[in-house]
N, C-alpha and C positions, 0 to 999 in steps of 0.2 A: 504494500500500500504506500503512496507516496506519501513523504512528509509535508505537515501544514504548511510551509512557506515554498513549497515546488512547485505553484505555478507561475510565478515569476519567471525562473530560474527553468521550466519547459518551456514558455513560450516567448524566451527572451529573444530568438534568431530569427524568429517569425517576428515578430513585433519590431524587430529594426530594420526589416522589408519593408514595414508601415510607416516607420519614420522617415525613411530616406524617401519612400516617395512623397511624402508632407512636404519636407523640405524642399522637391525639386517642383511639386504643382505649387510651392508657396513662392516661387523668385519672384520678384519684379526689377525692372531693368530700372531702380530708382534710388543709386546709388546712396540719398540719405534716408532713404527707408530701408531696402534692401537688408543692411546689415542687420537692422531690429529686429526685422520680420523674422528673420533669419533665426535669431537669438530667441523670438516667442516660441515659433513653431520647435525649436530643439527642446527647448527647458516646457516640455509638456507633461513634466508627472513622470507616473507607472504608463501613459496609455491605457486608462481602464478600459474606456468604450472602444477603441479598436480591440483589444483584447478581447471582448466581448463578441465582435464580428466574427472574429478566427475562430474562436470557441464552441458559438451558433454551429458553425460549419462544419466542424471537426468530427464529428460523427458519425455522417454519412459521405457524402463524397470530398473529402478535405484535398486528397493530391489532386485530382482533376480542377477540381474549381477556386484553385490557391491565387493565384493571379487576379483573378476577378474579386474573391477576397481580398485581397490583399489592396485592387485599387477603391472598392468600396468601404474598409477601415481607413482607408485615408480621408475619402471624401467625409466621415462620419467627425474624424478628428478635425479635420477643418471647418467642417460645420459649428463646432462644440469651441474651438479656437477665435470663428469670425463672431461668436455669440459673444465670447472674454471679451474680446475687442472693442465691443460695443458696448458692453457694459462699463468698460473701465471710461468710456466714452460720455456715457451715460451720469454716472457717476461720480467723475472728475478723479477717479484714483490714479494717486501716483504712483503705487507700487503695486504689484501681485507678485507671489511667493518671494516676497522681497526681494525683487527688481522693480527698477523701473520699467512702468509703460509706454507704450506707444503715446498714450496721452498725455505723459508726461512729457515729453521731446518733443512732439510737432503738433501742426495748428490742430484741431480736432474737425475740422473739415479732409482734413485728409487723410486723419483716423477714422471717420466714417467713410469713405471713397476705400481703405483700405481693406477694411470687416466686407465691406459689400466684392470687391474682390476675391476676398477669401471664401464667401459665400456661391459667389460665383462658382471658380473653382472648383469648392466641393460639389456643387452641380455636375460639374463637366465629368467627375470623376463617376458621382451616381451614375450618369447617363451612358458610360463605357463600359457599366457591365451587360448594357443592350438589354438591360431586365425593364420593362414598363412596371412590374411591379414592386420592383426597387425603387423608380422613380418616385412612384406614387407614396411608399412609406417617406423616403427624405423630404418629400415635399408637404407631407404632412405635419412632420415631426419637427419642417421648420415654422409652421404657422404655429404650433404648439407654443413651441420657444415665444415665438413675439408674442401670444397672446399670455404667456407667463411673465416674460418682462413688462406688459402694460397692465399685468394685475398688480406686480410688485409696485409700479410707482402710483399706483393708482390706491392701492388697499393696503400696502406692507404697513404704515404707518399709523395704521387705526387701532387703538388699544382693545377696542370691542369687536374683532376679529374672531373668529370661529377655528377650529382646527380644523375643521371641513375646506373653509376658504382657504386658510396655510395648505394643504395637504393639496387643492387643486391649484393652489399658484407653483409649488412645488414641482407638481408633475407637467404644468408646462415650460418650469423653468429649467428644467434638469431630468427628471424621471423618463420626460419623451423621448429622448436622446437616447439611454439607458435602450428602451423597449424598441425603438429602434435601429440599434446597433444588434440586440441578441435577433430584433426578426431580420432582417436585411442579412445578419449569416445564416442562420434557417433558411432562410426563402434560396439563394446563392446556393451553400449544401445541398439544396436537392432534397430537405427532411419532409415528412409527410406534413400533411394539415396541421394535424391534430398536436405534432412536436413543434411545426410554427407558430400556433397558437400559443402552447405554454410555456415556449421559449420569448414571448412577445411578455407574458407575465412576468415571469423571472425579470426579464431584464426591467421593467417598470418597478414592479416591486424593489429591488438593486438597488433604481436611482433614488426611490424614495428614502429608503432608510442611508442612504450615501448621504442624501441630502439636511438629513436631517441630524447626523453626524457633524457632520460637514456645521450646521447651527450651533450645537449642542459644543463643539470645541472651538466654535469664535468665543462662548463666556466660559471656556476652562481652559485654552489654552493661553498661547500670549506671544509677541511678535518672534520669538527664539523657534518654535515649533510653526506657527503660521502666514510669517512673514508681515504680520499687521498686529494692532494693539489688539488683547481682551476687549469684548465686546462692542467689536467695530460695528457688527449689523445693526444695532441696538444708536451707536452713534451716528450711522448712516440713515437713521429713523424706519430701521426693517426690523418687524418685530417679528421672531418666529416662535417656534415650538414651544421650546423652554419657559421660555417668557412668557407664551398667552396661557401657558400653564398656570405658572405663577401669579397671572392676574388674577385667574379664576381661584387662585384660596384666599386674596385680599380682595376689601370691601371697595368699591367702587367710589370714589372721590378721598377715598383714605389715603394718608400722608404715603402709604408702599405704593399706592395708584400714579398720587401727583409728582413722584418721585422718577417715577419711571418715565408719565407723560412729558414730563420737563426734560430727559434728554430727548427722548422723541423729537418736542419739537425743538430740541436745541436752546433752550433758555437757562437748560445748566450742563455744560462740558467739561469744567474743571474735574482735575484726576481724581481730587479725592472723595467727590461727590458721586463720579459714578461708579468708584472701586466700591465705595459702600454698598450702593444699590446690587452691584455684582455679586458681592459678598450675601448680601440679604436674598438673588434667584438662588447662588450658589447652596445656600442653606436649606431652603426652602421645600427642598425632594421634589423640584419640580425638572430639574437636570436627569435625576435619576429614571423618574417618568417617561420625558421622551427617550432615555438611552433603553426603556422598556420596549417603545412602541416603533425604535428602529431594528430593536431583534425582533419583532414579532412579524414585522416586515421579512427578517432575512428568514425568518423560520419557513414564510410560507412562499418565497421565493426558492426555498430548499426544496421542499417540498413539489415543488412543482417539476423537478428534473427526474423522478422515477420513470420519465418518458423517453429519456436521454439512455440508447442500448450500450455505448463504449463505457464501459464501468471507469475506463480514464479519465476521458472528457468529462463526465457526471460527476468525478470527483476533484477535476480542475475545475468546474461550474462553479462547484458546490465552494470550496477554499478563496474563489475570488468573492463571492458572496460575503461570506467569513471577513474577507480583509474588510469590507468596509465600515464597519464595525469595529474592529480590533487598531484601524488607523491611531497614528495621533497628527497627522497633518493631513 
């Protein structure tokens, strides 16, 4: 049986098939971009969501339809890259994974002219596995995405937020991607229906609990592990998980309420005011909570690969699952 950290380390020679072709559909002939561009698309992580593409596929016909995998994990990573872009655009961040961004060095008219290139792109790459119905999932999975970044700026800030509305900004901010990537290498592999189907769960399920990680260690970790302060989303006026937990055990207008709505709307940022409030979700077992309700997510994303016949692949599925949860960046 393989060990819990060997999917990395299986599918690290395949995954830098994926990278090199990122970097080659990411050139532009624009000498003071070029080199950025260059530097985003390399410092991409693990590659979860390509990863995911190859995985999809691995199954059933992996040697034969490798290639075509391989250019549709790119097109998926470029997708997922042109959406960072935007956001950092969006946002005005100067850094991610502690570099600087594209927004931070050039005008942001040409950091949106850039995203939309790279979205391009990952089009042309969907479009070259000749699959219409690969088309059809990317281009779904990109209106996903915009329609999750116009709930974020549109709702993320509302204190009386639901976990139903977190959980569907979510899955169009990030989840659709996920679900995405695991159908799009199903659909490529050649798997039946029924394993496209719950290979399309899996990978949504994934993004969710990824994503909600991903919340859950902006107010536990700190810029050493995340590249940004403790409780940037929170400073950014994005309240998730943790947080609309937390609202729901304090009383509504109460000092823990107005405390919180005050960085929201920005009327208190000083460090030591919002370390406290940190300190007071950190307390509160309302962290503990959502890190309940991102396992319960990976359990049944687990759960769904008894469809998956390579006892391999089912058990690479299964361990990347696992990491997104067991992360600390």
């Amino acid at each position: 049986m393989l060990q819990r950290t060997d999917v990395f380390a299986a599918m690290r020679g395949d995954v830098q098939r994926v990278s090199d072709r990122v970097v080659e559909a990411a050139r532009v002939p624009y000498p003071q971009i070029s080199t950025i561009l260059e530097e985003i698309v390399r410092s991409g992580g693990k590659r979860l969501r390509p990863m995911l593409v190859l995985l999809a596929g691995r199954a059933w016909t992996y040697e034969e339809s490798f290639d075509t995998l391989v250019n549709a994990a790119a097109g998926v990573e470029l997708l997922h890259t042109a959406s960072l872009v935007h956001d950092d655009a969006v946002d005005h961040s100067a850094f991610r994974r502690g570099k600087p961004t594209l927004n931070s060095q050039v005008d942001t008219a040409a950091v949106i002219l850039v995203g939309d290139y790279l979205f391009a792109q990952s089009a042309i790459l969907a479009a070259s596995t000749n699959n219409p119905r690969v088309v059809s999932v990317f281009s779904n999975s990109l209106g996903h995405i915009c329609d999750g970044q116009l709930m974020e700026m549109m709702d993320a800030s509302n204190p009386q937020q639901t976990e139903r509305q977190y959980l569907a900004r979510i899955y169009g901010k990030t989840a659709s991607l996920f679900g995405c990537a695991a159908e799009t290498g199903a659909i490529i592999g050649n798997a039946p229906e029924d394993a496209i189907s719950a290979l399309r769960g899996y990978g949504d399920d994934l993004g969710l609990a990824f994503q909600i990680m991903d919340d859950v260690l902006d107010l536990t970790g700190g810029s050493e592990q995340l590249g940004k302060p403790a409780g940037h989303d929170l400073l950014q006026s994005t309240i998730t998980l943790p947080v609309i937990y937390y609202l729901e055990m304090v009383r509504p207008g109460s000092a823990e309420w107005r405390a919180v709505q005050a960085i929201v709307d920005r009327s208190r940022t000083d460090d030591a005011f919002v370390a406290n409030v940190l300190n007071e979700i950190r307390a509160s077992g309302a962290v503990e909570r959502a890190l309940a309700r991102a396992d319960e997510y990976i359990e049944q994303a687990k759960n769904r690969l008894t469809i998956v016949p390579d006892t391999e692949t089912r058990e690479l599925l299964s361990e990347l699952a696992d990491q997104a949860v067991r992360r600390s960046s």
